[in-house]
C-alpha positions in Angstrom: 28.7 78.3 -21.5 25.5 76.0 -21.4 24.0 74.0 -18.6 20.7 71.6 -19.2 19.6 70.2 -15.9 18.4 66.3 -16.2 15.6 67.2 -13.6 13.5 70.0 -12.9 10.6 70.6 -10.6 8.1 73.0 -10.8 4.6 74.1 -9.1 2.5 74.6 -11.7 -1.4 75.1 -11.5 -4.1 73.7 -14.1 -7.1 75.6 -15.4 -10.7 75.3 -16.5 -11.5 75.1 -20.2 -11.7 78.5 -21.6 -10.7 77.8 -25.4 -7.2 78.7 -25.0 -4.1 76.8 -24.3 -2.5 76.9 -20.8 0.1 79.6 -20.2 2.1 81.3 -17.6 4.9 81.8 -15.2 6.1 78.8 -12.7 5.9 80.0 -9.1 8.2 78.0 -7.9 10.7 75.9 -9.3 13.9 73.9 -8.5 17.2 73.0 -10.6 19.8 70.0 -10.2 22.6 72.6 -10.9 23.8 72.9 -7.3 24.6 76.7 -6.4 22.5 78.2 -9.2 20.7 81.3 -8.6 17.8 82.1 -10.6 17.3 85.8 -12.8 13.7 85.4 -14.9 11.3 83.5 -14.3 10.5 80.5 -16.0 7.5 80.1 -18.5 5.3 77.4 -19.8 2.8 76.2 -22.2 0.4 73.4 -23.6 0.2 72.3 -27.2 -3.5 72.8 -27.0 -6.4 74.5 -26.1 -8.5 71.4 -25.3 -9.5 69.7 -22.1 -7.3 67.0 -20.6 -4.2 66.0 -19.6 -0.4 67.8 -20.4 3.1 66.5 -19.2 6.2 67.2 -20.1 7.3 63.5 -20.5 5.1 63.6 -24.0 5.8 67.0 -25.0 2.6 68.0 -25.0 3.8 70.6 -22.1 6.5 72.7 -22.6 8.5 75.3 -20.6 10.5 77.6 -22.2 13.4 80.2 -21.3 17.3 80.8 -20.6 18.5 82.3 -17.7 21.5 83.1 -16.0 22.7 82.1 -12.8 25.0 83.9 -10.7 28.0 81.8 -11.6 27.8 82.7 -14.9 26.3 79.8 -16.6 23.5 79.9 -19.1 20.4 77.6 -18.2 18.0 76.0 -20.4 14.9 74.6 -18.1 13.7 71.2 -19.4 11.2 69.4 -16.6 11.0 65.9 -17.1 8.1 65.2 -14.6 5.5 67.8 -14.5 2.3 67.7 -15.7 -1.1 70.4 -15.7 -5.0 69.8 -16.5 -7.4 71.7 -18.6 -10.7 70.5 -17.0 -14.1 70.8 -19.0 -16.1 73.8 -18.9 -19.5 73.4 -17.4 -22.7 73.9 -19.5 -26.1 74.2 -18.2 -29.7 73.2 -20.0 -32.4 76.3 -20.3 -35.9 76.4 -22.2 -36.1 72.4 -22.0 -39.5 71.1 -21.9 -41.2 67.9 -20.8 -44.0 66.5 -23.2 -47.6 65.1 -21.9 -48.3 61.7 -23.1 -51.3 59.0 -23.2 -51.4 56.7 -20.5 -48.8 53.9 -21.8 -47.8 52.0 -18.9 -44.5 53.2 -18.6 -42.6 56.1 -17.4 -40.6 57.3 -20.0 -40.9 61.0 -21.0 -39.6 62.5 -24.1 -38.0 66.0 -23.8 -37.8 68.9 -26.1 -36.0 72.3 -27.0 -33.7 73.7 -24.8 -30.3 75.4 -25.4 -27.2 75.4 -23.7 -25.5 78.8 -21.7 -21.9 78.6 -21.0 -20.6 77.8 -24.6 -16.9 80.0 -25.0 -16.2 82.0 -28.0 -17.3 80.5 -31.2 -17.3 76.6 -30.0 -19.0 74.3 -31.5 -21.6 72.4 -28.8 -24.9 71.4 -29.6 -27.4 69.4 -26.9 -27.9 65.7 -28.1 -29.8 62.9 -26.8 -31.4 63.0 -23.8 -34.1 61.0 -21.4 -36.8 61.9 -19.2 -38.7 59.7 -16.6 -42.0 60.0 -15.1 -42.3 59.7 -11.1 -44.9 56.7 -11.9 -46.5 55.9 -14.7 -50.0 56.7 -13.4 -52.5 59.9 -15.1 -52.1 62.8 -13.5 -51.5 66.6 -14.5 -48.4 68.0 -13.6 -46.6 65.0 -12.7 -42.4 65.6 -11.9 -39.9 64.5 -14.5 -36.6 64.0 -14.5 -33.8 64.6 -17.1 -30.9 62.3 -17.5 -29.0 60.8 -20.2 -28.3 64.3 -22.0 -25.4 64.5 -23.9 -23.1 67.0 -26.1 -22.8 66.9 -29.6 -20.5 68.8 -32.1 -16.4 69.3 -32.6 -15.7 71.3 -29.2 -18.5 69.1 -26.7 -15.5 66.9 -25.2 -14.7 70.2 -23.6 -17.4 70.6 -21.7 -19.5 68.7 -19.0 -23.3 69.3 -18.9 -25.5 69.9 -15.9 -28.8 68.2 -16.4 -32.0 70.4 -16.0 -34.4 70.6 -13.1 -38.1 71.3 -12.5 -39.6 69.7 -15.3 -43.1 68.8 -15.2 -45.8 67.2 -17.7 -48.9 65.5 -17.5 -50.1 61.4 -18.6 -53.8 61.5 -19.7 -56.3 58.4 -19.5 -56.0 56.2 -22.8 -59.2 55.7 -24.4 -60.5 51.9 -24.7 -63.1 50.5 -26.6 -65.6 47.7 -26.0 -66.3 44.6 -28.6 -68.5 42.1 -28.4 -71.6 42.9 -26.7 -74.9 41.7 -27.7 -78.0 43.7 -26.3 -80.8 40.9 -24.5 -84.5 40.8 -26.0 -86.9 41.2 -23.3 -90.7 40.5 -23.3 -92.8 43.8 -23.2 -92.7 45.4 -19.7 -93.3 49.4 -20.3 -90.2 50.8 -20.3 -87.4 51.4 -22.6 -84.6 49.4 -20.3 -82.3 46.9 -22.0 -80.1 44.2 -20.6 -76.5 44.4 -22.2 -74.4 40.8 -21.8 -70.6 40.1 -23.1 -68.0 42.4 -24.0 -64.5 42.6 -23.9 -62.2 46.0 -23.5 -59.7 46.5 -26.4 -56.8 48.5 -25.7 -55.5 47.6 -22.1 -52.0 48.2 -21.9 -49.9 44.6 -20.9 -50.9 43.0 -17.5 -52.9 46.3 -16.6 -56.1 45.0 -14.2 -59.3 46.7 -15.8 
């Protein structure tokens, strides 16, 4: 004979990404047939190996197995309300550089290289944009910059979460400027080579700079 409870709960525990699907025996587990012993133990699986979200109300967990109970009956375990995560591996950033710049008035830093250590098996998972900003936007050598904004790029990234690097450093040089306009002053002889310089302006100041 053949039972098939309506309900069934079980203890369960999710996993980390680590480019499998989740598998394994339920701890713990409880039946709606009254009096039923359990022989076995009861067995489950997702649909994929992929970060996210599995319940059984979808399918997209399953458990599987028959046992017998000590009545006699076979069971056939179908939970209707249990559900287990796959959550995304974590990735860091190494070999990432900050680049030095001219003096532009702003802050923004552009970053390049680095690679990314953590990547399972064969996966897919290549860095893509990222953002670095200056403490300040003054010159200075070996000024502090800070990552954000990176992201992951290729078929398996929506498995993974990535750590943004640390310790970055560059330096903003002085921008060159260049003077237009001035007129040197005739003088009347005096016996030395001195000359008077009037007018001018400076071409190249970045927006509301004061110089």
């Amino acid at each position: 004979s053949f039972l098939k409870p309506t309900t069934v709960a079980a203890d369960i525990t999710g996993k980390t990404y680590d480019g499998t699907a989740a598998s394994g025996s339920v701890s713990s587990y409880t039946t709606n047939v009254t009096g039923a012993v359990l022989s076995g133990s009861l067995g489950y699986t997702t649909n994929s190996k992929n970060a996210g979200s599995y319940s059984t109300a979808d399918g997209s967990l399953k458990f599987t197995g028959l046992y017998s109970d000590q009545q006699g009956y076979d069971i056939s375990y179908a939970p209707t309300s249990a559900t287990l995560t796959i959550g995304k591996a974590a990735l860091t950033v190494t070999g990432m550089t900050a680049n030095n710049k001219t003096y532009d008035g702003g802050t923004v830093a552009t970053l390049s290289g680095g690679s990314l250590s953590g990547v399972i098996g064969l996966d897919t998972v290549t860095l893509g944009s990222s953002t670095g900003t200056f403490a300040d936007k003054n010159v200075g050598t070996g000024k502090a910059v800070t990552a954000s904004g990176i992201t992951l790029d290729g078929t398996d990234a929506g498995n993974y979460t990535v750590t943004q690097p640390t310790g970055l450093t560059a330096d903003i040089s002085a921008k060159a400027l260049t003077v237009t306009g001035m007129t040197a002053n005739n003088k009347t002889y005096d016996g030395d080579t001195v000359a008077t310089l009037s007018g001018g302006s400076l071409s190249g100041v970045i927006g509301l700079d004061t110089v």
